[in-house]
C-alpha positions in Angstrom: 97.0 66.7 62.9 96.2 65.1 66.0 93.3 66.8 68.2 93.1 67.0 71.8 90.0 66.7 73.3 89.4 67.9 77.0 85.7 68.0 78.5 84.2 67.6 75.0 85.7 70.6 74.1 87.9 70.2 71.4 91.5 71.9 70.8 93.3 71.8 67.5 97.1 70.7 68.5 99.4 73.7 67.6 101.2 73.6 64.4 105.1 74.0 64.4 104.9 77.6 65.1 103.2 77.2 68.3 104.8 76.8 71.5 102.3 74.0 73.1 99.6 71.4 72.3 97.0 72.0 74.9 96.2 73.8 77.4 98.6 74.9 80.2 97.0 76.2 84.0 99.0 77.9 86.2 97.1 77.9 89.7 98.0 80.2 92.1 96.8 79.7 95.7 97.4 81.5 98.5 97.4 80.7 102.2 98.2 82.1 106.2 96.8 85.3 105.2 96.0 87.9 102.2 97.9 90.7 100.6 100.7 88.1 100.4 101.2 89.2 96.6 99.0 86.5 94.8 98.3 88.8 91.9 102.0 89.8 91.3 103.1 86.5 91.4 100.1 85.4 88.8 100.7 88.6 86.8 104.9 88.4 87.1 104.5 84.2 86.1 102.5 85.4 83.2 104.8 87.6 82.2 107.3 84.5 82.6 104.6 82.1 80.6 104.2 85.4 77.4 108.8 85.6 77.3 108.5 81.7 76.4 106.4 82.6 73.0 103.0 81.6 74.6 99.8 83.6 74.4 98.6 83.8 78.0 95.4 84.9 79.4 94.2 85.1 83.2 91.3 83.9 85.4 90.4 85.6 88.4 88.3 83.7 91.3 87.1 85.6 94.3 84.9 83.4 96.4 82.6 85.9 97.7 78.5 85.6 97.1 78.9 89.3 95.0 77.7 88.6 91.5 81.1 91.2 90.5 82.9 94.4 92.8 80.7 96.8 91.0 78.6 97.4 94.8 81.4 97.1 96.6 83.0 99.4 98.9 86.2 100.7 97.8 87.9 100.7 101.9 86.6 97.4 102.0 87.7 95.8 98.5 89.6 98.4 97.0 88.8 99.8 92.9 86.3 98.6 91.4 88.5 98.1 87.8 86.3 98.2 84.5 86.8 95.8 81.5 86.0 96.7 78.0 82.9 95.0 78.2 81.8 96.8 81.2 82.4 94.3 83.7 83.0 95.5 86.6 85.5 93.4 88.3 88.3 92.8 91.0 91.4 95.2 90.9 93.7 92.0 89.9 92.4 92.1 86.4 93.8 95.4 86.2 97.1 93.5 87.1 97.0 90.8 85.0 95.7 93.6 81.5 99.0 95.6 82.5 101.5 93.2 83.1 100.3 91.1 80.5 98.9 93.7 77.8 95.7 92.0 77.2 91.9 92.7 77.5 89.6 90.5 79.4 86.1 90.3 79.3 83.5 89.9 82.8 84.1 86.0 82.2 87.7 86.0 83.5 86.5 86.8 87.1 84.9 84.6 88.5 82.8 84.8 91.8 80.6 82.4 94.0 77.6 84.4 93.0 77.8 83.9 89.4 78.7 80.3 89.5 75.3 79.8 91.9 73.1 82.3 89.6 74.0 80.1 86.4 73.4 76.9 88.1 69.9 78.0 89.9 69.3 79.0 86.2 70.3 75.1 85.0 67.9 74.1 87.2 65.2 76.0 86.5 65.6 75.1 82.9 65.4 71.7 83.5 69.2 70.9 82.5 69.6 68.5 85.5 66.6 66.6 84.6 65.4 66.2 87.9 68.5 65.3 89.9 69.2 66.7 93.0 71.4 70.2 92.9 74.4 69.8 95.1 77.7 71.0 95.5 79.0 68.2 94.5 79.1 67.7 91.6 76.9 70.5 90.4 78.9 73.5 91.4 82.0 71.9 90.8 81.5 71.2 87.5 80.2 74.6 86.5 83.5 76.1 88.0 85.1 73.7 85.8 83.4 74.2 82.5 83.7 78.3 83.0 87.5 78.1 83.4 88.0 75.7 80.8 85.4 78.1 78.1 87.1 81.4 79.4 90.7 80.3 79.0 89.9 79.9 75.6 89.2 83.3 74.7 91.7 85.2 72.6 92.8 88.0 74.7 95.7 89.8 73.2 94.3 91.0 70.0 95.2 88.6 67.7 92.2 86.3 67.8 94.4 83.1 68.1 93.2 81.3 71.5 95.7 81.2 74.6 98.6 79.4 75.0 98.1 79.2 78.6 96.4 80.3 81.9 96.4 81.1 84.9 94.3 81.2 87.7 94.6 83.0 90.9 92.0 81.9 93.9 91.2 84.7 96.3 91.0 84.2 99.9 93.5 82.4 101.2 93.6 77.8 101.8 90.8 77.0 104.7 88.0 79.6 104.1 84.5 78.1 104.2 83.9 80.6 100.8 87.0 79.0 99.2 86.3 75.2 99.7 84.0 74.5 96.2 86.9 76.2 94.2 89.7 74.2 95.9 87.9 70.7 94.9 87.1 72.0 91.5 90.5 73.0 91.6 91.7 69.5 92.4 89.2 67.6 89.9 90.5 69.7 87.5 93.9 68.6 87.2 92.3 65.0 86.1 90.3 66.5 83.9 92.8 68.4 81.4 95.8 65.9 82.3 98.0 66.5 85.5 100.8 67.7 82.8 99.2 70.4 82.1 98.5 72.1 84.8 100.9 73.5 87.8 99.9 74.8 91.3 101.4 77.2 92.5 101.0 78.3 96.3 102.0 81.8 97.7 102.9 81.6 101.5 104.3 83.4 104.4 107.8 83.3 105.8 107.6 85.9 108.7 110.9 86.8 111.0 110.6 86.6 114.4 112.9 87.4 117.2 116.0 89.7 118.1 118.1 87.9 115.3 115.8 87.7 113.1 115.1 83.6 112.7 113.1 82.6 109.6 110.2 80.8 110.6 108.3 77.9 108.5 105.5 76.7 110.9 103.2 79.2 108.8 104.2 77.6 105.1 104.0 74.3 107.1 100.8 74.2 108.3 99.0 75.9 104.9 100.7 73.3 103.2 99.7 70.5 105.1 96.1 72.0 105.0 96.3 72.3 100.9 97.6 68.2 100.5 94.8 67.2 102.8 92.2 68.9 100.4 93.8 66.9 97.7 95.8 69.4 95.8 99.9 69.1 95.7 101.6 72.5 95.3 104.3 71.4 92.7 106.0 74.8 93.4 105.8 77.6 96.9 106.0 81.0 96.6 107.6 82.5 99.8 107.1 86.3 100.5 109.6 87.3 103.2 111.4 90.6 103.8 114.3 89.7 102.8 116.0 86.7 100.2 115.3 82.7 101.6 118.6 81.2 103.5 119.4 78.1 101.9 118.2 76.2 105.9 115.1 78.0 105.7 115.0 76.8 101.5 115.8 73.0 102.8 113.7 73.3 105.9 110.5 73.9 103.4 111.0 71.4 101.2 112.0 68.8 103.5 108.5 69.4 105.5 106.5 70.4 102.3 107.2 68.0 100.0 108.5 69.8 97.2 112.3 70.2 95.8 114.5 72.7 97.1 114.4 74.8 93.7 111.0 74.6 93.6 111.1 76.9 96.8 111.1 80.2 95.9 112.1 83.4 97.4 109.5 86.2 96.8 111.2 88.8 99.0 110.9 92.3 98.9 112.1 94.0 95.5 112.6 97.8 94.5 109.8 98.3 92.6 106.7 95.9 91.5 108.1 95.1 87.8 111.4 93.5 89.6 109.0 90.6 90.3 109.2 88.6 87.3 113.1 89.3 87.0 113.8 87.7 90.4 111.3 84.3 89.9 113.2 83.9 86.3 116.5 84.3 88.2 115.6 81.7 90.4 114.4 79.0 87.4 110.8 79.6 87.9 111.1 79.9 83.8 112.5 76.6 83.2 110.7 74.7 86.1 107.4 75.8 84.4 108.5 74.7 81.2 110.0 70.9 82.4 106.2 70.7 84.5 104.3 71.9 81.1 106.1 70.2 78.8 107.0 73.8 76.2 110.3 74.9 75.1 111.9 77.7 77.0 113.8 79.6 74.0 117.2 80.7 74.5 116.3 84.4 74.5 113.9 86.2 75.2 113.7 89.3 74.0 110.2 90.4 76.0 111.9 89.7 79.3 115.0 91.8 78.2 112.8 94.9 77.6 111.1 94.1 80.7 114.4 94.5 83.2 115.4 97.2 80.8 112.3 98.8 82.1 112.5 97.5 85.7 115.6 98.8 86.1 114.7 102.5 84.2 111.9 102.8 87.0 114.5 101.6 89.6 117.2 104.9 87.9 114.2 107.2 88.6 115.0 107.7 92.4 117.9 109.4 91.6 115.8 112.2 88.9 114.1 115.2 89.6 110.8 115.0 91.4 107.6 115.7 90.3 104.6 116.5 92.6 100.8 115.8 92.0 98.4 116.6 94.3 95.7 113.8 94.3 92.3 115.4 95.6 89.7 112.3 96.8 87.9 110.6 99.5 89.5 107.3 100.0 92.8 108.7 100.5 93.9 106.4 103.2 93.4 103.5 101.3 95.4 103.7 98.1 94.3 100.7 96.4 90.8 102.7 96.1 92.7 104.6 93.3 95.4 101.7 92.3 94.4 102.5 88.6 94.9 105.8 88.8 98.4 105.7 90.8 99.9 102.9 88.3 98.9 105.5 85.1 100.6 108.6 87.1 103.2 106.2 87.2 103.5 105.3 83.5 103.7 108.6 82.9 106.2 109.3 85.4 108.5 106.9 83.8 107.8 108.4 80.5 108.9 111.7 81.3 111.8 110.8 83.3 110.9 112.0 86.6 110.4 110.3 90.4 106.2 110.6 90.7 105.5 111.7 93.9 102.3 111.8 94.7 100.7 114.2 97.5 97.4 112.6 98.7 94.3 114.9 100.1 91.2 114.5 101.8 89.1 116.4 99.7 87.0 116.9 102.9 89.9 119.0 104.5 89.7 121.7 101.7 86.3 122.6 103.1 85.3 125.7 104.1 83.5 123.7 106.9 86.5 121.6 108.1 88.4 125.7 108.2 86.3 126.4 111.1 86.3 122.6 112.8 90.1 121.5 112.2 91.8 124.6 111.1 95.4 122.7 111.3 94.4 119.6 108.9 92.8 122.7 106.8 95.9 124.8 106.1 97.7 121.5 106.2 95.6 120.5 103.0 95.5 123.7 101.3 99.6 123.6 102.0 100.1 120.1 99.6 97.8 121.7 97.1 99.2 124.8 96.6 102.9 123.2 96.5 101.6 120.6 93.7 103.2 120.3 90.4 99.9 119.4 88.9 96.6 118.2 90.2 94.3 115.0 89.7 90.7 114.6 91.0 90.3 110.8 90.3 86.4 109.5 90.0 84.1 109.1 92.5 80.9 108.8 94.2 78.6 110.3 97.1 78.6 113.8 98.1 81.1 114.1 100.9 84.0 116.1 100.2 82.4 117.7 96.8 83.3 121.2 97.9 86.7 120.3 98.3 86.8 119.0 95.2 85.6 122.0 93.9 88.1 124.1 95.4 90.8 122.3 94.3 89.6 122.9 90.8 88.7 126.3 90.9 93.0 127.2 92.4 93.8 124.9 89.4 91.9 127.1 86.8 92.7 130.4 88.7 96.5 129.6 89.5 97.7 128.3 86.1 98.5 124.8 87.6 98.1 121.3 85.3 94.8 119.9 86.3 93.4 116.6 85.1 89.8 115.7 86.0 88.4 112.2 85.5 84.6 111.2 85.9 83.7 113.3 88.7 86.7 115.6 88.2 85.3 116.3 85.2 82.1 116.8 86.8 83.1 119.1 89.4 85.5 121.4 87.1 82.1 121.7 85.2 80.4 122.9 88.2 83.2 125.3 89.3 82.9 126.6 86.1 79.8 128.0 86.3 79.7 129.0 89.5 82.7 131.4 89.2 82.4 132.6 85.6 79.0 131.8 84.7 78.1 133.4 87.8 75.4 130.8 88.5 76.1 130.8 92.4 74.2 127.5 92.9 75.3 125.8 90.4 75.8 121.6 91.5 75.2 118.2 90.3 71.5 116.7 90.9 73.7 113.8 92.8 74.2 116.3 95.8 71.5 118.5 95.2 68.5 117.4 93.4 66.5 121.1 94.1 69.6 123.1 92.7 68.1 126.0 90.2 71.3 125.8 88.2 71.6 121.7 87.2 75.4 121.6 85.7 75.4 117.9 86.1 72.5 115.5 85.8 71.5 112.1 85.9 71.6 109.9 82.7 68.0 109.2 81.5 68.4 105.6 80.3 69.9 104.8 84.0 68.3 102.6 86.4 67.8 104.5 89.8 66.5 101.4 91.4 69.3 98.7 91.0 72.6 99.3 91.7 74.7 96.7 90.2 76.3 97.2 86.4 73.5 99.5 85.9 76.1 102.4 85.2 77.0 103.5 81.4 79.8 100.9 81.3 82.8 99.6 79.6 84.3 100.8 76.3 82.9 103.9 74.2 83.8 105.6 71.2 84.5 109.3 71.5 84.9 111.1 68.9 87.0 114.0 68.6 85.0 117.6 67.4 88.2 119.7 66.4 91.1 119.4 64.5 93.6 121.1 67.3 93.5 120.7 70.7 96.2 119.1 73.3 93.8 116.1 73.7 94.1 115.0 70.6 98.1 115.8 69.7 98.2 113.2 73.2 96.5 110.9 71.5 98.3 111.0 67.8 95.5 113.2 66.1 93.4 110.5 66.1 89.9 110.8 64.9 88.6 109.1 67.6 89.4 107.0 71.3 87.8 104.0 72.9 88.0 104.2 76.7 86.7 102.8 79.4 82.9 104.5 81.4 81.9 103.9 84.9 79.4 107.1 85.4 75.3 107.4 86.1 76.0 111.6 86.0 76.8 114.3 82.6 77.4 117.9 81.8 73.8 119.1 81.5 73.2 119.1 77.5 71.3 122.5 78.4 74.3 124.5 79.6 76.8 123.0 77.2 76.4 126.6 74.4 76.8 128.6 77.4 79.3 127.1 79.0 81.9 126.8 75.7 81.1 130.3 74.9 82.8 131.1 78.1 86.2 129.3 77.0 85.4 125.8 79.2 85.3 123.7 75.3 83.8 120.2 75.2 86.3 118.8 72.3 85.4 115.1 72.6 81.7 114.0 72.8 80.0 110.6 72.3 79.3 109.5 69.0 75.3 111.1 69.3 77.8 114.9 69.6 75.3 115.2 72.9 77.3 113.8 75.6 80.7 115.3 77.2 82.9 113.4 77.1 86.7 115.4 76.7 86.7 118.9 78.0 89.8 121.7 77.7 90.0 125.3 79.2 91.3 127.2 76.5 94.5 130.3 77.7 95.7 127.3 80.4 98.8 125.4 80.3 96.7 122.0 80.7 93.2 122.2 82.3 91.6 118.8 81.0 88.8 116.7 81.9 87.5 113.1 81.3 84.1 111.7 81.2 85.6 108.1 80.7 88.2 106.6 82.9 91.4 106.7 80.9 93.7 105.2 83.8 92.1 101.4 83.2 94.0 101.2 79.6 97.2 102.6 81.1 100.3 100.4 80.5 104.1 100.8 81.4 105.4 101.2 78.1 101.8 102.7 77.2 101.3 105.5 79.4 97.6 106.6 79.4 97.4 110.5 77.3 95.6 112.3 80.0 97.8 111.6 82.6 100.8 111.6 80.3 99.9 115.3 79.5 99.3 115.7 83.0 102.7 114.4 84.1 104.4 116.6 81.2 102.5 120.0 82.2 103.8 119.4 85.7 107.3 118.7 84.5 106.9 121.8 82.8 107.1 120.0 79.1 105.4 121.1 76.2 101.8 119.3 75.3 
């Protein structure tokens, strides 16, 4: 057996049942601007990489001086998606788990800020012995180590280490943030052996004009500016509305310097999961596999079941609708809840229906907003009342509560399918007792720390003075407390799940006897039986609530439980 050795880490060579002998990268840059699709096309090319036999994982870099997204805004930076180790990361690793079915750890994101924390920590240990600290080659070299140790971490459940990686960089080619990563990036290559990795870079092919002329100056120039940082893009990615013409195809790789095949048409698709399906009809399969040096099997039976389900989601337009009325605060950005609309989604295609989803300002269910903008008011209370079934997603911060509130007390009082998650949890809680405890002022310490009647309160063992991954994070059991209940018949009658926390608040221990008395029944708590963690209204079609955040395990062909229960409530389906 020979052994590969790459930056004195060593790699046993595969045996005959392995697809490869070292390490593969796949690194995907982007450049002109963001929200070309960088993700996708890293998630869709590991879905490409996992058809060929190989075990893939994912890296993530996002170049800002954040330490993770866990203080970010979510208008500004979108979900803040959780990992099973509590990291709190960027909403791309919630691509790559789903497209991919894998779990990453904090590791596979990387940011600025953690690559500058563990080098300031270097030096202060004394692990440069004296030298200077510089970019070059300090930083550099720590960017290149972390890949090389995190792609190395078995990620699909098996314990066997990855086949392959790959490794999106945020930002886009030319930002000041980006510039350490890029000549990492391009030392790299020489350090694991050129065959072994492939960049990939995502681009922009707008249409101008009154006939509609496919323009290249933008995939020129970010190319140009990528070759002069020393990196050669062996393949371009070109988002465009519609398919490449073969001049624009011939016109890129004439200026680009790359063959014509390796220009590839990333034009707009049906739905998300048609993405892989078109880059494998173009070769993208095979040209990875001739640049990586693995076999590209015959069939594929992964990829099959993929377009099978591609084109099931795709059937869906034509089925009867299904209406859920999603009650938040960062409605107008949906990638604040892009967990939570890809589970309603799994679940949608699980029960055979087109998802629509009706999306409210919590803040317009107001009493308050009644007498200030009566139209958006009615407007609101309009979507609601028309809704299949209702969803009051996690959150933070006290604007909007009451609406939140209302929309789970017309859940409980109507007979309509509510799910609550985190907060919505939280708030069903509080509603609760308001309305049949009778404790009028009943409210979470979060938005009223003087309220006589303390529902919800703030976990002792969190820190109130640092805001970062101070949270009860990442992966819990929860065990189940009764033998019956629609939570657990979702979930297979298991004895117990493991699902993902992002939450400083709980159901007041105090109030938990009165409140189950009162038919509101805690069925799932954490493994000390103190904290809520599952609740269930008993004499209601499906009136559920999660402490945890079930949408961050959701897959396509693994729809999360709550929502699936959700979605088949509001079909009208048993649970």
């Amino acid at each position: 057996m020979r052994v590969c050795f790459r930056a004195n880490v060593e790699i046993q060579e595969s045996t005959a049942s392995d697809p490869v002998d070292c390490m593969k990268y796949v690194v995907v840059t982007g450049g002109v601007l963001s929200g070309l699709g960088k993700g996708v096309t890293a998630s869709s090319i590991g879905v490409l990489l996992k058809s060929a036999g190989l075990r893939v994982t994912a890296v993530k870099i996002d170049p800002y001086l954040n330490s993770d997204a866990g203080t970010m805004s979510p208008f500004e930076h979108g979900e803040v998606f959780v990992l099973d180790d509590g990291g709190e990361v960027d909403l791309d690793l919630g691509n790559y788990e789903r497209f991919l079915d894998v779990c990453l750890t904090s590791e596979n994101n990387i940011t600025t800020g953690k690559v500058y924390d563990n080098v300031i920590q270097k030096e202060r240990r004394g692990d440069y012995l004296g030298k200077t600290v510089q970019v070059i080659p300090h930083i550099t070299n720590e960017i290149q180590e972390w890949i090389e140790r995190v792609a190395h971490i078995p990620s699909d459940g098996n314990g066997k280490v990855p086949d392959a990686c790959v490794i999106e960089l945020g930002g886009t080619v030319g930002d000041i943030e980006s510039a350490p990563f890029i000549e990492a990036l391009r030392q790299f290559q020489f350090r694991v052996g050129q065959d072994n990795v492939c960049f990939v870079h995502v681009s922009l092919i707008p249409v101008m004009g009154p006939v509609g002329e496919q323009k290249t100056k933008p995939t020129q120039h970010t190319v140009k500016d990528l070759r002069g940082l020393g990196i050669n893009p062996h393949m371009l990615v070109c988002r465009s509305k519609s398919p490449l013409i073969d001049e624009t195809r011939q016109k890129v790789s004439a200026f680009c310097h790359v063959p014509p095949e390796a220009v590839i048409s990333a034009h707009d698709v049906s739905n998300i999961y048609q993405v892989p399906i078109m880059l494998d009809s173009q070769g993208v399969a095979g040209m990875l596999s001739e640049m990586l040096g693995f076999k590209l099997p015959s069939k594929r039976p992964m990829l099959e079941d993929w377009k099978a389900m591609a084109d099931h989601v795709d059937s869906l337009e034509d089925a009867e609708e299904v209406h859920i009325a999603t009650v938040g605060k960062y409605t107008g950005l949906s990638d604040s809840y892009l967990s939570v609309i890809k589970a309603l989604q799994h679940s949608s295609f699980k029960v055979n229906r087109k998802l629509v989803i009706d999306w409210i300002e919590s803040a317009e269910l107001d009493e308050e907003t009644a007498g200030t903008d009566p139209e958006a008011h009615a407007a609101a209370w309009e979507l609601l009342k028309a809704a299949d079934g209702i969803l009051v997603p996690g959150g933070f911060g006290i604007r909007g509560i009451e609406g939140k509130i209302k929309a789970a007390e017309y859940a409980r009082e109507s007979g309509t399918p509510y799910l609550g998650v985190c907060l919505g949890l939280q708030v069903a809680t509080i509603e609760f007792c308001r309305n049949v405890l009778g404790l009028e002022r009943a409210n979470s310490t979060e938005f009223d720390e003087d309220t006589p009647n303390p529902a919800v309160v703030f976990m002792p063992e969190i820190s109130k003075t640092h805001m970062g991954g101070t949270m009860r994070l990442g992966t819990k059991p929860t065990p189940f407390l009764v033998d019956d209940c629609k939570m657990r018949r979702l979930y297979d009658g298991v004895n117990h799940v493991d699902e993902r926390h992002r939450h400083r608040y709980e159901v007041n221990p105090d109030l938990i006897g009165q409140i189950e008395s009162a038919g509101l029944k805690y069925v799932g708590k954490d493994e000390t039986g103190e904290r809520c963690e599952i609740m269930e209204l008993e004499g209601h079609p499906y009136f559920v609530g999660t402490q945890y955040h079930p949408e961050f395990k959701s897959r396509p062909d693994k729809p999360s439980p709550p929502y699936l229960g959700l979605l088949r409530a509001s079909s009208g389906m048993d649970v």
